[in-house]
PDB file of N, CA, C and O in Angstrom:
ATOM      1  N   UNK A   1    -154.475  93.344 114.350  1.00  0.00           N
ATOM      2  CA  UNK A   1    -155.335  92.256 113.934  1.00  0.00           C
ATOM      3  C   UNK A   1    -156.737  92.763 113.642  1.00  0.00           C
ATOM      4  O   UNK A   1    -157.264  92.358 112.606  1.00  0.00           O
ATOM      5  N   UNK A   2    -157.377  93.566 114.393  1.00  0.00           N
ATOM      6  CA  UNK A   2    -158.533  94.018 113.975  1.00  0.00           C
ATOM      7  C   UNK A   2    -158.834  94.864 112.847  1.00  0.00           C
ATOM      8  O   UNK A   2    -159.300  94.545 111.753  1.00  0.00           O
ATOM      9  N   UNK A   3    -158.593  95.662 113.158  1.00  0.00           N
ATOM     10  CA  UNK A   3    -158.672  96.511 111.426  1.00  0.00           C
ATOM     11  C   UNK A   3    -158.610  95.337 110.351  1.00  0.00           C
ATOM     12  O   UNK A   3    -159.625  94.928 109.787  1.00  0.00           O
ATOM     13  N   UNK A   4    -157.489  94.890 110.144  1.00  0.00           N
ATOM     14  CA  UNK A   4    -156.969  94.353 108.700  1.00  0.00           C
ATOM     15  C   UNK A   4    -157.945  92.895 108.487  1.00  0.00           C
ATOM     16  O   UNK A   4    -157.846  92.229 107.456  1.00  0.00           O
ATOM     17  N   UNK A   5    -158.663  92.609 109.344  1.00  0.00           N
ATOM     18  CA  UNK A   5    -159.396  91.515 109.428  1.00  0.00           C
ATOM     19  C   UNK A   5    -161.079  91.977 109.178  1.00  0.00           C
ATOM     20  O   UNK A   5    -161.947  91.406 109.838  1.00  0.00           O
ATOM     21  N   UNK A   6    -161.409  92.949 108.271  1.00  0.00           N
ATOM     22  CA  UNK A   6    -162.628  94.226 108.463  1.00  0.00           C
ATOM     23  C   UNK A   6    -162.935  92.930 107.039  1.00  0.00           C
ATOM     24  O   UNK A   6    -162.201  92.466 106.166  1.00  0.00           O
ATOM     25  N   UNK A   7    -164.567  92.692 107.458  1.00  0.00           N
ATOM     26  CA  UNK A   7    -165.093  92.509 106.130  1.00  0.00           C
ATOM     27  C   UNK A   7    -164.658  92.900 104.602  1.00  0.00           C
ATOM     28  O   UNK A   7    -164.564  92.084 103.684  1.00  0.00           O
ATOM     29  N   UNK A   8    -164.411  94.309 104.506  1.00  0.00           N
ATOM     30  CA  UNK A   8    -163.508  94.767 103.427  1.00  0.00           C
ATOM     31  C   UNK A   8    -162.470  94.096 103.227  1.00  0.00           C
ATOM     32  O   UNK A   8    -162.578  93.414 102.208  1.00  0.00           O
ATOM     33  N   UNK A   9    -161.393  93.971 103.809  1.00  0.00           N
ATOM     34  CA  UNK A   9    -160.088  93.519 104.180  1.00  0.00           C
ATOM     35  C   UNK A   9    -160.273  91.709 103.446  1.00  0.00           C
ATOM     36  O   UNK A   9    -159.567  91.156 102.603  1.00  0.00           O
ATOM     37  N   UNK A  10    -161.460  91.205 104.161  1.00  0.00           N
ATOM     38  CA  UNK A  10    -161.591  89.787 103.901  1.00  0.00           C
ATOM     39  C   UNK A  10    -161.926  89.417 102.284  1.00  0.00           C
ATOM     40  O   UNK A  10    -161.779  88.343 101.700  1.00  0.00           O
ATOM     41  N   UNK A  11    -162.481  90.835 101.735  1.00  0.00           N
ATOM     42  CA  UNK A  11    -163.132  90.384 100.469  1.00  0.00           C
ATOM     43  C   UNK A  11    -162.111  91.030  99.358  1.00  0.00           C
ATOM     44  O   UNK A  11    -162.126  90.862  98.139  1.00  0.00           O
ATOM     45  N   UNK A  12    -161.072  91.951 100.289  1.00  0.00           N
ATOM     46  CA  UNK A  12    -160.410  92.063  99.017  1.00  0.00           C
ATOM     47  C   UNK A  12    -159.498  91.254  98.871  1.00  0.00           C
ATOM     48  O   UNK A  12    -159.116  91.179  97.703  1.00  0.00           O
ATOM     49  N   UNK A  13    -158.853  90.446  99.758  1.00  0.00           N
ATOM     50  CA  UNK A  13    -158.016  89.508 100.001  1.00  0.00           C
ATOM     51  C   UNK A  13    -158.608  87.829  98.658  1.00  0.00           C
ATOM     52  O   UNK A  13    -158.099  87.140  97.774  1.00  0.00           O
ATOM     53  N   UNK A  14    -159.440  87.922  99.114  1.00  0.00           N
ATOM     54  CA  UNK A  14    -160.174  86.907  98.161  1.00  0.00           C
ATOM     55  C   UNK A  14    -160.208  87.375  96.744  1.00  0.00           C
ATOM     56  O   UNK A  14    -160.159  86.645  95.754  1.00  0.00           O
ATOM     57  N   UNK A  15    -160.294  88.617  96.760  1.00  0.00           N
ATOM     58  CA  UNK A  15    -160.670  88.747  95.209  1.00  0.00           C
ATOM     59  C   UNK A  15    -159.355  89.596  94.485  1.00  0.00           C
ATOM     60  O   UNK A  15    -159.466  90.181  93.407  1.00  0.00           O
ATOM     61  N   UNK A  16    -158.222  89.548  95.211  1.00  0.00           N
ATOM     62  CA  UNK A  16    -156.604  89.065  94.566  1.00  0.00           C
ATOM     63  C   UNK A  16    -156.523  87.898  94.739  1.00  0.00           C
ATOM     64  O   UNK A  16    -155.938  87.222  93.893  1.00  0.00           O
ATOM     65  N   UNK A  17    -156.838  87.558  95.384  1.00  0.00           N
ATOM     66  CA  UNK A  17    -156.163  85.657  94.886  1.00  0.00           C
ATOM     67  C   UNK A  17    -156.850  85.640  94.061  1.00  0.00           C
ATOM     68  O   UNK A  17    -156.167  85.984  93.097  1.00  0.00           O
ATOM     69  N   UNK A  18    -157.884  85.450  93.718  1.00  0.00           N
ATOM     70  CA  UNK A  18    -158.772  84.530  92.582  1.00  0.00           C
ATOM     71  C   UNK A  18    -158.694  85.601  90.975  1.00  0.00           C
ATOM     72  O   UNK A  18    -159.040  85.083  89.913  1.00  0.00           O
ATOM     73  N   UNK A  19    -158.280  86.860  91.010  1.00  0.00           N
ATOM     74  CA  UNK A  19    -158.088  87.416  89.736  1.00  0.00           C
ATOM     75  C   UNK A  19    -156.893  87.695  89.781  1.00  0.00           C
ATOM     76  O   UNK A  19    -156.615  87.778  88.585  1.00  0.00           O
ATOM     77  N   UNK A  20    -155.811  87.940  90.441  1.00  0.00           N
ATOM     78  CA  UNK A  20    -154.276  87.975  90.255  1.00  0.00           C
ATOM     79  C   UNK A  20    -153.064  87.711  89.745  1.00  0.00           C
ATOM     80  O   UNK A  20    -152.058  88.205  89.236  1.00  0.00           O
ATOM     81  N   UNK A  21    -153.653  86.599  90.143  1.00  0.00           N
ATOM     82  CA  UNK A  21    -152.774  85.106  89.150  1.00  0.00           C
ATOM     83  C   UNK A  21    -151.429  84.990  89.463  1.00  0.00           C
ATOM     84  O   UNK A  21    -150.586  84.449  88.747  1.00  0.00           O
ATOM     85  N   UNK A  22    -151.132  85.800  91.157  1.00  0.00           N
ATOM     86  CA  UNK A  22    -150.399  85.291  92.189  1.00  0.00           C
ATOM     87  C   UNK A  22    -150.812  83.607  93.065  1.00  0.00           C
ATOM     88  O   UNK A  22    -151.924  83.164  93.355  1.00  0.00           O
ATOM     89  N   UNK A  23    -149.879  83.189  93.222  1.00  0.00           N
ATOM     90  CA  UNK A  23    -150.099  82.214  94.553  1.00  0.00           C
ATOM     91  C   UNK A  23    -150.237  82.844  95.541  1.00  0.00           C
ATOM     92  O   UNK A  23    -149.712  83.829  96.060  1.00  0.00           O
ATOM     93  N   UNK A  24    -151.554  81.688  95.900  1.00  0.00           N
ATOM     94  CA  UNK A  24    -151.627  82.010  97.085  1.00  0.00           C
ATOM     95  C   UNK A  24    -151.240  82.487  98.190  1.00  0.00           C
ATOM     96  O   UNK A  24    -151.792  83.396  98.810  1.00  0.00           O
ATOM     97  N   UNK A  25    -149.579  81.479  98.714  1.00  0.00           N
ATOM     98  CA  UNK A  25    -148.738  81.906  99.328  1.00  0.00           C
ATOM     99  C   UNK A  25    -148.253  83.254  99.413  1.00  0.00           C
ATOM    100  O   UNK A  25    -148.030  83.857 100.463  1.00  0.00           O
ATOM    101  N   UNK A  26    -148.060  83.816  97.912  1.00  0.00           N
ATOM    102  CA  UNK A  26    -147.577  85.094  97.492  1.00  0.00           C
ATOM    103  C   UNK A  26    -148.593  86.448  98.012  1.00  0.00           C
ATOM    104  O   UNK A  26    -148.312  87.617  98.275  1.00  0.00           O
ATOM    105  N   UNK A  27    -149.742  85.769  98.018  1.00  0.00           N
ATOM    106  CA  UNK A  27    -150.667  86.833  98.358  1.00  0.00           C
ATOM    107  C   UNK A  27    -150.763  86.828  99.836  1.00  0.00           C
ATOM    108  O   UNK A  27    -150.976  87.937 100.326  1.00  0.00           O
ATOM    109  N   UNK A  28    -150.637  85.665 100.800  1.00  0.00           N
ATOM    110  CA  UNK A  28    -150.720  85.222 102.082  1.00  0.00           C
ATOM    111  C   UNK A  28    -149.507  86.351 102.547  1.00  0.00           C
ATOM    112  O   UNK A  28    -149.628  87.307 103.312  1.00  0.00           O
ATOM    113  N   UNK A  29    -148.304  85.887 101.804  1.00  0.00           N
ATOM    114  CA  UNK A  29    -147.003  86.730 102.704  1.00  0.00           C
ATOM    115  C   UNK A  29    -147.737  87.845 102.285  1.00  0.00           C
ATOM    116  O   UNK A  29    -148.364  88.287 103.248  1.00  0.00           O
ATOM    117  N   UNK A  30    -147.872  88.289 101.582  1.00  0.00           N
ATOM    118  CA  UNK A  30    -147.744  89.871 101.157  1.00  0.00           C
ATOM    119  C   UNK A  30    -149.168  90.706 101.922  1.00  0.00           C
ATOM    120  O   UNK A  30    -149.339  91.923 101.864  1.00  0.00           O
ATOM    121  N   UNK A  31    -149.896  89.938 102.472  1.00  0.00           N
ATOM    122  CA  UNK A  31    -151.006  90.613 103.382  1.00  0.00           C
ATOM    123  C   UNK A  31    -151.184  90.110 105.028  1.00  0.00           C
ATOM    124  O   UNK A  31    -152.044  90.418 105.854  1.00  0.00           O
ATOM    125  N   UNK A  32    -150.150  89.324 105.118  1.00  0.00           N
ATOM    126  CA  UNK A  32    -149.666  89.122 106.694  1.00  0.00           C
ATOM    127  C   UNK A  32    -150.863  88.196 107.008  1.00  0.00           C
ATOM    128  O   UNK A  32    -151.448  88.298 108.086  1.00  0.00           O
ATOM    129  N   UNK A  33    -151.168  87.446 106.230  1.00  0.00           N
ATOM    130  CA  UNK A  33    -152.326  86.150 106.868  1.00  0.00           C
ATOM    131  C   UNK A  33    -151.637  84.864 106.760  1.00  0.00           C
ATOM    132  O   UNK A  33    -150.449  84.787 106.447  1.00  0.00           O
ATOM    133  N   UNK A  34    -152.459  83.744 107.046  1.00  0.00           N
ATOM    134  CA  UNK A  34    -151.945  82.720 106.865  1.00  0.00           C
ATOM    135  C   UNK A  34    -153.035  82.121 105.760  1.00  0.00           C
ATOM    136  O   UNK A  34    -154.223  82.337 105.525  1.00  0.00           O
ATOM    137  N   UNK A  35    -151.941  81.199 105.170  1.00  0.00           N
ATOM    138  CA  UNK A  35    -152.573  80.508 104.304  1.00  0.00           C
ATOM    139  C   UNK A  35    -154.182  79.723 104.502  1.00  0.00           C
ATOM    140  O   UNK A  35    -154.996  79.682 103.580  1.00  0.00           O
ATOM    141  N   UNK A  36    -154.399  79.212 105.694  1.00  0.00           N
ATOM    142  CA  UNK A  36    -155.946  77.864 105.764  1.00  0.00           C
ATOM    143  C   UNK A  36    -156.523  79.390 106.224  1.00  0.00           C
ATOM    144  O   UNK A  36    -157.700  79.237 106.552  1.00  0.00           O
ATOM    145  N   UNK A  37    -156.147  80.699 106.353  1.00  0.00           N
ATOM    146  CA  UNK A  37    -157.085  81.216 106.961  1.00  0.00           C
ATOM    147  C   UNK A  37    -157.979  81.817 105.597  1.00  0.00           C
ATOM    148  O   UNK A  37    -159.200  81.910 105.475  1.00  0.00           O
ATOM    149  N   UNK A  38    -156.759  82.226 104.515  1.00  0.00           N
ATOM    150  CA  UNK A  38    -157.272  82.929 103.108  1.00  0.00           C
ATOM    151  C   UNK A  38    -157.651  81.345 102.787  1.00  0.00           C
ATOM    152  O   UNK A  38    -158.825  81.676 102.619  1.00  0.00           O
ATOM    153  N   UNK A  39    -157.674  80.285 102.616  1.00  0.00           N
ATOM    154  CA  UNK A  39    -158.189  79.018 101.528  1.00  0.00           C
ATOM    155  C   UNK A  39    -159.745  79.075 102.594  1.00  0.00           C
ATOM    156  O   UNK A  39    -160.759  79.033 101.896  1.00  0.00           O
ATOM    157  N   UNK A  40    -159.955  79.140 103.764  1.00  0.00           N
ATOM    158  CA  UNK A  40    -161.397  79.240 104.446  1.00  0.00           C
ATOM    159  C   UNK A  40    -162.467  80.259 103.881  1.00  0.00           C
ATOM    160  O   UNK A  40    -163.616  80.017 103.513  1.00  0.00           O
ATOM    161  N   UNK A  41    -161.438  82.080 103.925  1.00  0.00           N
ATOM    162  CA  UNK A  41    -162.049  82.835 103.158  1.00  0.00           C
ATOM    163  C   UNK A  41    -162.613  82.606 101.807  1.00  0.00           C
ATOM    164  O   UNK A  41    -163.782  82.933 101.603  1.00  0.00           O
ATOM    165  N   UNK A  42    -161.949  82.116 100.927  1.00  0.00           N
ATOM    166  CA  UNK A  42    -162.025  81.655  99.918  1.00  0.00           C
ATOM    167  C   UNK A  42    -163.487  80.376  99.605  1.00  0.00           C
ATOM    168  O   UNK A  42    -164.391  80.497  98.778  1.00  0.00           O
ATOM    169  N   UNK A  43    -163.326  79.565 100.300  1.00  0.00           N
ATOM    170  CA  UNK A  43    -164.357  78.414 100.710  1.00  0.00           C
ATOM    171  C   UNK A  43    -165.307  79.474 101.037  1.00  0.00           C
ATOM    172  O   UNK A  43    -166.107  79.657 100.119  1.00  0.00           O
ATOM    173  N   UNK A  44    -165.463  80.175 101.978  1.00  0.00           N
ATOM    174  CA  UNK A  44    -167.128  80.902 102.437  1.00  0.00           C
ATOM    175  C   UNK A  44    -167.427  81.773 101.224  1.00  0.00           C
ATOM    176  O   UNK A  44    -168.622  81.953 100.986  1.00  0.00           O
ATOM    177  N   UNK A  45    -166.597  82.302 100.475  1.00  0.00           N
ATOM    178  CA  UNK A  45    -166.941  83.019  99.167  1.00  0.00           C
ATOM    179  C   UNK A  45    -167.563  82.182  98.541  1.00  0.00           C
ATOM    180  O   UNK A  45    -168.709  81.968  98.935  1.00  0.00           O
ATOM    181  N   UNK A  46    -167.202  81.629  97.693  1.00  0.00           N
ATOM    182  CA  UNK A  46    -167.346  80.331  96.991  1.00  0.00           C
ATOM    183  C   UNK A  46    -168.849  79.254  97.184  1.00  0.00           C
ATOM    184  O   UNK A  46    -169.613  78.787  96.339  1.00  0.00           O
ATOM    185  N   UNK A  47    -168.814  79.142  98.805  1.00  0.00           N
ATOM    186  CA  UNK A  47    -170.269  78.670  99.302  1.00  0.00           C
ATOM    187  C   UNK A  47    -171.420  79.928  99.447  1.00  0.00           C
ATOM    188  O   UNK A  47    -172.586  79.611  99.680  1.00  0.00           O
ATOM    189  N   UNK A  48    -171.057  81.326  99.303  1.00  0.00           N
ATOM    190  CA  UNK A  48    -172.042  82.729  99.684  1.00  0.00           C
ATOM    191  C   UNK A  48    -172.678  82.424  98.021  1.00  0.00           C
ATOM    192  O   UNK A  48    -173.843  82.312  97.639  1.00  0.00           O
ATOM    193  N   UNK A  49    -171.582  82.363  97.384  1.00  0.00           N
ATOM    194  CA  UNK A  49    -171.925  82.445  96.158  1.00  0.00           C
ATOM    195  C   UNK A  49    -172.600  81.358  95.010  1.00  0.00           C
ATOM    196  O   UNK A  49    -172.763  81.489  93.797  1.00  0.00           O
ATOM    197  N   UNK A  50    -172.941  80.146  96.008  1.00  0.00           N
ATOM    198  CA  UNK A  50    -173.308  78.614  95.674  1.00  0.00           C
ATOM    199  C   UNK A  50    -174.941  79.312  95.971  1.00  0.00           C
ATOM    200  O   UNK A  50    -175.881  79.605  95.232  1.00  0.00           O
ATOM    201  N   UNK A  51    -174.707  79.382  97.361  1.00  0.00           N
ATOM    202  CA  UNK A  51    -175.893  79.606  97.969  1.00  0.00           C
ATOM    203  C   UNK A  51    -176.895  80.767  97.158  1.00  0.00           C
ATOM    204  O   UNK A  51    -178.112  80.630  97.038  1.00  0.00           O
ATOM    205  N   UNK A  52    -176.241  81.728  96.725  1.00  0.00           N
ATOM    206  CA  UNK A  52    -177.117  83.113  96.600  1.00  0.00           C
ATOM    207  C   UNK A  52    -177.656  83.260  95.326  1.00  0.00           C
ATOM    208  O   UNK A  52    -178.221  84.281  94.934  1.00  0.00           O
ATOM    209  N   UNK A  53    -177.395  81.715  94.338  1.00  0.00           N
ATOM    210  CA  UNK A  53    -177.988  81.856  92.973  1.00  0.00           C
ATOM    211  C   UNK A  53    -179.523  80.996  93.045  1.00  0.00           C
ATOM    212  O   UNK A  53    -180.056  80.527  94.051  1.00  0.00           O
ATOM    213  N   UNK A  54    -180.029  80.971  91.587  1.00  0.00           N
ATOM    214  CA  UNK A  54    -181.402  80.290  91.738  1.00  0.00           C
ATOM    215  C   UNK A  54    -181.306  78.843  92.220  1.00  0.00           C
ATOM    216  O   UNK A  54    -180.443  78.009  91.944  1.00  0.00           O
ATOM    217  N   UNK A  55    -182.489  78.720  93.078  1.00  0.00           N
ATOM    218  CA  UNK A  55    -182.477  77.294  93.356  1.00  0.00           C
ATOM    219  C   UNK A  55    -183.434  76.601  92.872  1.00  0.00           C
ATOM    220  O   UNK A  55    -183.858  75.600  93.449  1.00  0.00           O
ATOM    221  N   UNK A  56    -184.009  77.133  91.495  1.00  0.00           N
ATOM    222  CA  UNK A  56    -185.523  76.329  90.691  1.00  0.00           C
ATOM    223  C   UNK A  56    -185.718  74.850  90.996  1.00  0.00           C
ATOM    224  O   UNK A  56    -186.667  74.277  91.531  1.00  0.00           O
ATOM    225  N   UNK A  57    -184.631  74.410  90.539  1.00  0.00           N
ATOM    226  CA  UNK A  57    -184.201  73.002  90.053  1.00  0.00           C
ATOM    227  C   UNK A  57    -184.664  72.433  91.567  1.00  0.00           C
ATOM    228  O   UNK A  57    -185.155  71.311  91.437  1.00  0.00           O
ATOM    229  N   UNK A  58    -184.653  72.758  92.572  1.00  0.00           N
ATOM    230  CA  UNK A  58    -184.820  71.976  94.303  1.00  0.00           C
ATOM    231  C   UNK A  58    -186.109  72.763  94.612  1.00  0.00           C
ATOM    232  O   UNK A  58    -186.780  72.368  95.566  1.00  0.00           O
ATOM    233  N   UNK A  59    -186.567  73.928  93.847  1.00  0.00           N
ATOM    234  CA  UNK A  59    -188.143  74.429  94.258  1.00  0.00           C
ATOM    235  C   UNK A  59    -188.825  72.681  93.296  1.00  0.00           C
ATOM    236  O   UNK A  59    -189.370  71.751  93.889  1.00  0.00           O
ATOM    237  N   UNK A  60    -188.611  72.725  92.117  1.00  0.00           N
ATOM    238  CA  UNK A  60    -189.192  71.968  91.406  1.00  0.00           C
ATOM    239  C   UNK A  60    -189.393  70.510  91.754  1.00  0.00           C
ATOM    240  O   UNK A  60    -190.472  69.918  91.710  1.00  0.00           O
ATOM    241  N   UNK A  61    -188.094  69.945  92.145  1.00  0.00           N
ATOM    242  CA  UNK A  61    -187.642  68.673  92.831  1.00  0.00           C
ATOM    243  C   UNK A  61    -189.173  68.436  94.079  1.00  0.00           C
ATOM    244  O   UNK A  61    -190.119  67.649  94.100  1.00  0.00           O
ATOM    245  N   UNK A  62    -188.781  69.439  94.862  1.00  0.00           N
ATOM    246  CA  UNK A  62    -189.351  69.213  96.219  1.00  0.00           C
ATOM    247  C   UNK A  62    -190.729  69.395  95.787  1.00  0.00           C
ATOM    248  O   UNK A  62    -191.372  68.923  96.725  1.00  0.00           O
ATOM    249  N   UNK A  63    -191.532  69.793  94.937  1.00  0.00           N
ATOM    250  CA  UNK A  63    -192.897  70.235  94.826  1.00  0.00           C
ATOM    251  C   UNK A  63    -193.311  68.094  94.074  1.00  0.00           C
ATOM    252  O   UNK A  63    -194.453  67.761  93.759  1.00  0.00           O
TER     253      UNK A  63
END
């Protein structure tokens, strides 16, 4: 469990599902996880990557 659960491990897992164009499932069996655990990974990607672009539009708002 430890090793295969390595930051690395988490991001490459995410980034076969989303360029693969396997199911999910398919990618779940085939890397010994469970499914809500890769759709969570997936969700914190997804929100790292919400978060880490410009936020002008809410500098501007709030001023």
């Amino acid at each position: 469990m430890g090793i295969r659960r390595t930051k690395e491990f988490r991001n490459e897992a995410v980034r076969v599902s989303l360029i693969s164009g396997l199911l999910l499932k398919q990618v779940t069996d085939d890397l010994g996880i469970g499914l809500s655990t890769l759709g969570k990974w997936i969700a914190a990607r997804k929100y790292d990557e919400l978060m880490s672009g410009s936020h002008d539009d809410k500098d501007i708002e709030l001023a």
